[in-house]
N, C-alpha and C positions, 0 to 999 in steps of 0.2 A: 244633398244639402249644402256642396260646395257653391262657392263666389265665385265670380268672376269678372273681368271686367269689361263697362260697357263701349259694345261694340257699334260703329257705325260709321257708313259711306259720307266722304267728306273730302269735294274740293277734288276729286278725281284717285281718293283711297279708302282703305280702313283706318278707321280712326279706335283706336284701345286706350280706353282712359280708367284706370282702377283710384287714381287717388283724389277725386274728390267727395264734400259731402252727395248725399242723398236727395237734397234739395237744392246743390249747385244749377242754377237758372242757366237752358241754352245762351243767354245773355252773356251773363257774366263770364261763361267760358269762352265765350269766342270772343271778348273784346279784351280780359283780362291775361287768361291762358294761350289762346292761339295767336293771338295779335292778330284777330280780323276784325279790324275796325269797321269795315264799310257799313256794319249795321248797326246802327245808331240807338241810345238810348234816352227816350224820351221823358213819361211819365213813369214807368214803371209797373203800371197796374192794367194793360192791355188795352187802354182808351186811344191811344196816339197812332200806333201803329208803324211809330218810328223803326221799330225792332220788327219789322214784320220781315220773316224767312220762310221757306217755301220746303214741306217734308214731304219725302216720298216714302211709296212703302208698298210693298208687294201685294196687289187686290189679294182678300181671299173669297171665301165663296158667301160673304153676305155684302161684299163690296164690289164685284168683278163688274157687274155690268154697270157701274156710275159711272155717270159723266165727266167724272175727274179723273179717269186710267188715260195717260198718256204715253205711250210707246211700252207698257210693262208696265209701269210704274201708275201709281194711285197717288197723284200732285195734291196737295191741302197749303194755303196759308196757317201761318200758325204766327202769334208774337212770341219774340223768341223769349221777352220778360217774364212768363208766366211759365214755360213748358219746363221741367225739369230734366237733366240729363239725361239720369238713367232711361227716361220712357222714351228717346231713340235710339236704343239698345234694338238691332236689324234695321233698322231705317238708312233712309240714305235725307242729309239735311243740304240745302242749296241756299246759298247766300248770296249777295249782287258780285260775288267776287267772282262767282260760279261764270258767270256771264263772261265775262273780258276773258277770265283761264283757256275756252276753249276758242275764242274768237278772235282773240287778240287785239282786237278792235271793239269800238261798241257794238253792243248789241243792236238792233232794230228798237227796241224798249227806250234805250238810253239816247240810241242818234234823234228818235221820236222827242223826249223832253230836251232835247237841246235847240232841235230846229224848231220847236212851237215854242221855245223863252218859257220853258214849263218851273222854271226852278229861278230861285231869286239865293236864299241863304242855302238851301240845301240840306238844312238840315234833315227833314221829312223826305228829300226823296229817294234815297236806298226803297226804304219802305214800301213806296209809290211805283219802284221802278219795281219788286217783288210782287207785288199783286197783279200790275199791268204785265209780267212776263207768265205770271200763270194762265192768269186768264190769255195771256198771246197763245199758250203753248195749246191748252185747248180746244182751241176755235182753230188752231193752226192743224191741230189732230183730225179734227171731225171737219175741215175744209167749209171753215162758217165763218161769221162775222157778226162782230157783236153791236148791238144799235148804241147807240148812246146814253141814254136810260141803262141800258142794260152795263155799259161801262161804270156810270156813275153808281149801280149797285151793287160793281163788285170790289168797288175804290170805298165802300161804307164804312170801312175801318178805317181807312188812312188819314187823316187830320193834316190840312196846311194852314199856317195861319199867316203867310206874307204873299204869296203868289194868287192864291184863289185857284178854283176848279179849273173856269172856264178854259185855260193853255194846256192843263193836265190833260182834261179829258180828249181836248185836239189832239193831245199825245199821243192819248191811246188811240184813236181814228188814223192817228197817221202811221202809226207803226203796221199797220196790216200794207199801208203803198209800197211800203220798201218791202226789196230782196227779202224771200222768207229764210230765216237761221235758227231751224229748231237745235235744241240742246239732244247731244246722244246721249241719249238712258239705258244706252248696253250695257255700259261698265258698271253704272249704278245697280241694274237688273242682275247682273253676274255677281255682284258682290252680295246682292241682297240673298239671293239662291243659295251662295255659299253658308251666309250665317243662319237659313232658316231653322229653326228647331221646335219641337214640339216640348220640348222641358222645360218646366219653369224655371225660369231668369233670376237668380238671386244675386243680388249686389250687396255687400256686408267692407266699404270700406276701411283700415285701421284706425280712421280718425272717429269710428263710431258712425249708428245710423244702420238701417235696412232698409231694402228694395227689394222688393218681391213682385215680380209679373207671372202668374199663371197663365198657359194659352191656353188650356180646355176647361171647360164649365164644372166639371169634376173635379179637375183641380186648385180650382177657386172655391168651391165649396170648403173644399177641405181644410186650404189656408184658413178662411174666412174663420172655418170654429177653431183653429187653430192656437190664433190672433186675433183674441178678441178684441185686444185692446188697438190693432192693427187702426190707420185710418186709410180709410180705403180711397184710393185717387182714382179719378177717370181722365177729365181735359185740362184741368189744373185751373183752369180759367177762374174758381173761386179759392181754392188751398192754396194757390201759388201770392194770395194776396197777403194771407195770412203770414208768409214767409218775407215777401217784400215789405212788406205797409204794416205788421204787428210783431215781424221777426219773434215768431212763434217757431217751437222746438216740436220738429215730428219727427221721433225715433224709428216709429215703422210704418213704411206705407205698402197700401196694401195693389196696384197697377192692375183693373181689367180691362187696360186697353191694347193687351195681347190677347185676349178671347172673344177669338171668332164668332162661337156662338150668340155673345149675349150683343155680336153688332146684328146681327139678322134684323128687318123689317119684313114681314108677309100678311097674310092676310089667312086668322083662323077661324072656321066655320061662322065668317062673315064678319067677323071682328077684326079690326086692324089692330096686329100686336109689331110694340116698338121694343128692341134693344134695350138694354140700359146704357149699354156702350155704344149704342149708336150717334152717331153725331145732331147736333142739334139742326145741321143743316139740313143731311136726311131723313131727320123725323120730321121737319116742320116740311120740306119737301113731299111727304107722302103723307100728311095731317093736309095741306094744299090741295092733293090731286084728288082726293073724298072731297072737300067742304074748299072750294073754291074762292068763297067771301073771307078766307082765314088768309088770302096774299097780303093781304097791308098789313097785317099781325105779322106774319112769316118776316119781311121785307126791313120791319121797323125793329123787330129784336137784335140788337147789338148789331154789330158788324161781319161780315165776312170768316175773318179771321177766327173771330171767337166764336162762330155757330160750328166752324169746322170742327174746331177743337173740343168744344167744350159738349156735351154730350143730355140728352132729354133725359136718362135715368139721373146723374148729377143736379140737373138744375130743378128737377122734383124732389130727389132725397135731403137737395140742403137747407129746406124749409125755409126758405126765403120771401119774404113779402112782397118782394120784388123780382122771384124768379116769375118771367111771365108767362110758362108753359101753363102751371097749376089752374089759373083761374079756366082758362079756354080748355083743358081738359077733364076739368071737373063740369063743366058746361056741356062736356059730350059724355057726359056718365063714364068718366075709364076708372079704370079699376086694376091695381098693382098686383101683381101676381111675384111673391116674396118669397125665397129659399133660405132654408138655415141646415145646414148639412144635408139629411136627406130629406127633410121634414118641407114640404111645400104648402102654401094658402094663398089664399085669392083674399082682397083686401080692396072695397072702394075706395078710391082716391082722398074724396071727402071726408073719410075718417083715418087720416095716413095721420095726420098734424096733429099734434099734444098741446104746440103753444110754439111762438116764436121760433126761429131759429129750429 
């Protein structure tokens, strides 16, 4: 039941932070505490994309073979506005600083928006230069190259409102001409190896507040009846608003985005079953590869950033009018299959909802 504090790969080390809140925003850490500015803060509420930073994280075995494992590591955009500290506790986090630290030069990303006049104020392209380095590192992995369409899909988070696409996107088309400069993710992979653990994560700073991350499904159970009153976080992409934009007070949150199990996607006795922690990206990805006409649904739900992040059991349980999973999976007959300690039920979707919210 001991603390500890949160640990994570940063900038070419460990990074051990025990004294902030629970709901301290990757944001506000790195622009206020570490003094790394280069990631910009825009809106606040994961629309801009100004704060977009790039998290790696050891595949496990319902993640190992996606197409986002680059050299070890499992790359995801994430805005840094929304995600809370303690949930990169074993991660490794990459910011545009990451870039120049090992290069000392610019990157291919950054020489790219310079020589296409990609940036006018600047202020959005940290952001722009973190999405386009993901997606570089990628297609630089798997020796591909991404169309243009396919750039401008994966820039759907990022917002400019003085320069325009059209130079961005030349950006990204030109960064594959130059010299390839992949980033080494030994040290990140080394460090991540060292912090891996199977016991659950407990953060209890003295300013008050808990973090709880269970890794196995058992032992999310347990918390769960534990803490009732727990609230339980997955991508943060809608509680992290509540802390920016209603600076609401959550004493204990309850983190299953250390359990493996509940990211699993498979297919049972011909049923497609999704995670609850699995990503919004790869549930509408594997909702896509069944029912094919669901790409412009998949395509148009938010951005990048926040499909990564933000997770299909979350954006069904927050009863939202506007979460847009619910209606198109209520349209394919799914049906929730709901745990409370040992006690298990199977539950149509359609009768999940009581009322609003």
């Amino acid at each position: 039941m001991s603390s500890r504090p949160i640990r994570f790969f940063h900038c070419g080390a460990v990074v051990e932070v025990d004294d902030v809140a629970p709901t301290r925003t990757v944001l506000d850490w790195l622009r206020e505490d570490a003094r790394r500015t280069g990631t910009k803060e825009g809106c606040n509420e994961g629309d801009c994309g100004a704060c977009t930073v790039v998290v790696g994280e050891l595949p496990g075995e319902a993640t190992a073979g996606t197409s986002e494992v680059v050299g070890g590591l499992r790359l995801t955009t994430a805005n840094a506005c929304l995600q809370f500290l303690p949930a990169l506790d074993g991660k490794a986090l990459f910011t545009v600083e990451d870039l120049l630290r090992q290069h000392g030069a610019l990157h291919p990303v950054q020489r790219a928006m310079v020589d296409c006049h990609a940036s006018q104020c600047g202020f959005c392209t940290p952001g722009f230069v973190m999405s386009l380095w993901a997606t570089y590192e990628h297609h630089a992995a798997g020796g591909t190259r991404p169309t243009r369409q396919e750039l401008a899909d994966e820039l759907s988070g990022n917002l400019c409102r003085c320069t325009g696409y059209r130079p961005i996107l030349d950006a990204g088309e030109r960064m594959f001409d130059l010299p390839v400069e992949t980033l080494d993710m030994a040290p990140a992979v080394a460090a991540l190896e060292a912090m891996a653990s199977l016991e659950t994560f407990r953060y209890t700073p003295q300013g008050g507040g808990e973090f709880v991350a269970p890794r196995t499904l058992d032992a999310f159970a347990a918390e769960r009846l534990a803490r009732p009153e727990a609230r339980l976080l997955a991508g943060s992409t809608d509680i992290g608003l509540w802390v920016n934009k209603m600076f609401r007070e959550l004493p204990t949150l309850l983190y299953i985005g250390g359990v493996e199990a509940l990211k699993r996607i498979e297919v049972r006795q011909g049923r497609l079953s999704i995670g609850a922690a699995a990503s919004l990206e790869e549930g509408w990805r594997a909702l896509v590869a069944r029912w094919p006409t669901l790409t412009e649904v998949w395509l148009r739900f938010a951005g990048v950033p926040l499909r990564q992040a933000g997770t299909m059991g979350g954006n069904v349980a927050n009863g939202s009018p506007i979460g847009d999973s619910a209606p198109v999976l209520m349209a394919l007959d799914a049906s929730l299959l709901l745990r409370r300690g040992e006690r298990v039920r199977r539950l149509a979707l359609a009768d999940f909802y009581t009322g609003y919210m």
